[in-house]
C-alpha positions in Angstrom: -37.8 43.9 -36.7 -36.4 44.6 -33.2 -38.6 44.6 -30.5 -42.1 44.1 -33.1 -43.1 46.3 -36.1 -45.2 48.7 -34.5 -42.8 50.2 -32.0 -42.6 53.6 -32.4 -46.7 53.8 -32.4 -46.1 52.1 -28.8 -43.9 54.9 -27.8 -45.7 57.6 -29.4 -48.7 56.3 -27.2 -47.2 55.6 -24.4 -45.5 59.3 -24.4 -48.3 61.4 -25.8 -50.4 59.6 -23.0 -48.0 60.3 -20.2 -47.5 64.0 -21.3 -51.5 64.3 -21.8 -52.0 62.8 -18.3 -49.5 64.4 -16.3 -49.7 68.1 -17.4 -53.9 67.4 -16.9 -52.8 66.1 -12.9 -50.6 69.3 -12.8 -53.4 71.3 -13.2 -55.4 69.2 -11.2 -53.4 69.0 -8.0 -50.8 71.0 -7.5 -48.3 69.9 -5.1 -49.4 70.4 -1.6 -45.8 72.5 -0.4 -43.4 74.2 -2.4 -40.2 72.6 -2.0 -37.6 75.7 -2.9 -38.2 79.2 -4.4 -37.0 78.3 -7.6 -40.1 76.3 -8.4 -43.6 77.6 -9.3 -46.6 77.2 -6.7 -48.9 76.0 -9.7 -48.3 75.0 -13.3 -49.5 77.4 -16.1 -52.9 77.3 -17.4 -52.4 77.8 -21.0 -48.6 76.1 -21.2 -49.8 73.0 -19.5 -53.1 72.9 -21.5 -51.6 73.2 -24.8 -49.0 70.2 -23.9 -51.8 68.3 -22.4 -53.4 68.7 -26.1 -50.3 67.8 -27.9 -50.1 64.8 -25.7 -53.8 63.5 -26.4 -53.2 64.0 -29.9 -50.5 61.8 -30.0 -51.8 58.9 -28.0 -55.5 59.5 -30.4 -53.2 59.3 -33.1 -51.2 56.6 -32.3 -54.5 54.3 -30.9 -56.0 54.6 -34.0 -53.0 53.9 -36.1 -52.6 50.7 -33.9 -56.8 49.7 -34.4 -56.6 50.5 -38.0 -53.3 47.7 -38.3 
């Protein structure tokens, strides 16, 4: 197979962990200055902590699917 047989595990853990990390960071740290109006002084709470869920489901999911072979 193209690229080895557990691909899309790879991605779903490598995506589920960046969405997990970065909406957690969003929360975390805000950015320091708002660069226009248009954009939001801080992320919010429950929209970013239900994507930061989805996200560390995926990568669990995907880890364990990996482990188990």
């Amino acid at each position: 197979m193209f690229l080895g047989e557990n691909l899309i595990t790879w991605l779903v853990l490598a995506l589920g962990g960046a969405l997990a990390v970065g909406n957690v960071l969003a929360l975390v740290k805000p950015p320091a200055q708002q660069s226009d109006a248009e954009n939001l002084a801080k992320a919010p709470v429950t929209r970013t902590l239900v994507m930061a869920i989805i996200g560390a489901i995926a990568a669990v999911w995907a880890f364990v699917s990996l482990v188990a072979g």
